[in-house]
N, C-alpha and C positions, 0 to 999 in steps of 0.2 A: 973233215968230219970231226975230229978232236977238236975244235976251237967251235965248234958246236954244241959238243957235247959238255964241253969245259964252260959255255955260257950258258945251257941252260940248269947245269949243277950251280952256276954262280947265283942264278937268278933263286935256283930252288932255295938254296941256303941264306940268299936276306928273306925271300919271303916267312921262312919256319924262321928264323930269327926276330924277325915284325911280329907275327902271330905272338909268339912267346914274350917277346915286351910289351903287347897290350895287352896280354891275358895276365901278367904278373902286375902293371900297372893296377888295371881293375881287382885285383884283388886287394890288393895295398891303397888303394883309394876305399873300396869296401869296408874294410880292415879300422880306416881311420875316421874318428867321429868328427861329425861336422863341426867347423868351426864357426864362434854364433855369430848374427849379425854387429856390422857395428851399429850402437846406441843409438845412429838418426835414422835408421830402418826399422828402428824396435818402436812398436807401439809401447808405450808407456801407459796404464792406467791411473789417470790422475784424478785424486777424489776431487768431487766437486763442493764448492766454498763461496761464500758471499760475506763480505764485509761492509757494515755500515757509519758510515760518521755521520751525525748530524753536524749542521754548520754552528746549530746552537744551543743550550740547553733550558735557555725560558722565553717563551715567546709571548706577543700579545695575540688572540684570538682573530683567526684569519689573515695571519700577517705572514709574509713568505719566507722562508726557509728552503737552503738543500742540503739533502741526504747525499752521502758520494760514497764510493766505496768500490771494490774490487773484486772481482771472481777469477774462479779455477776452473776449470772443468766444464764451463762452459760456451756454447758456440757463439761465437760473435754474431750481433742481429738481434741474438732472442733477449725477450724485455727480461725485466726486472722490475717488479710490482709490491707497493710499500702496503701490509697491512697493519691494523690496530686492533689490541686485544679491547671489545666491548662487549660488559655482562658475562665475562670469562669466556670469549669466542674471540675468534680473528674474521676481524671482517676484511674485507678485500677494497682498498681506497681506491677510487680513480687519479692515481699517480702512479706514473709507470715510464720506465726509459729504457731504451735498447743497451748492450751490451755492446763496445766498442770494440775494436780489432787490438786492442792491448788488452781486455779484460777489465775495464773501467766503465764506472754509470754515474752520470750525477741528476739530480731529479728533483723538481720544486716541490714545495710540499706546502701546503695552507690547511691549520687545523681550528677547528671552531669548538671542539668539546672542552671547557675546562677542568684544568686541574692537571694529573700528572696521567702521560700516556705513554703506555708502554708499547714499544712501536717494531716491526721488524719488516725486513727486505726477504721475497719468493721470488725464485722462478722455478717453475716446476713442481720438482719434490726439495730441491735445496734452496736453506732458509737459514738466514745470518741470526746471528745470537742478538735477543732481544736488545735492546734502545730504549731512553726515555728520551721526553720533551715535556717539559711542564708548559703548558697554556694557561697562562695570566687573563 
């Protein structure tokens, strides 16, 4: 009867011994602020960006050209569409290239208005800093 009762005092005292290290754990885990992710779990908000090169800066009238250039922020697939400021508007040109899986676009371009035009790259609401092209 003693090696009975000596085993289940044994058992009682790891059991209240376990309770008491998970209740002191949880409080010390509670206690301690979380630590942040690391950096390739963090969303990062990157502003979005378009860059434009022309390939050239005087052309003859209707004659080909490309615009190249690079974005931030935005999804691979979605175009990239060249307007022209005319009569002080942007008009919206039928040239347009998808966005590559590195964030690259290059795109032909054939202009027939003379003289000097002031040119820029949309997708969306993000819009690369104005361009010229003179058309000879």
């Amino acid at each position: 009867m003693t090696v009975i009762k000596r085993h289940s005092l044994r058992i009682a005292t790891v059991g209240a011994l376990s309770a008491a290290c998970v209740a002191l754990a949880g409080t010390a885990m509670a206690a301690t602020p979380a630590a942040p992710a690391p950096a390739a779990h963090q969303a990062v908000a990157v502003k979005a960006g378009i860059t434009a090169k022309p390939s050239v800066s005087s052309v003859g009238a209707w004659q080909l050209f490309r615009v190249t250039g690079n974005t931030t922020g935005l999804k691979a697939g979605s175009k990239v569409t060249l307007q022209q400021k005319q009569n002080g508007k942007w008009v919206t040109l039928p040239a347009s290239a998808p966005i590559s899986r590195n964030g690259s676009y290059s795109l032909g371009v054939k202009l027939g208005l003379k003289g000097k035009n002031d040119l820029r790259i949309i997708s969306g609401t993000t819009v690369s800093p104005v361009f010229n092209v003179t058309v000879r």
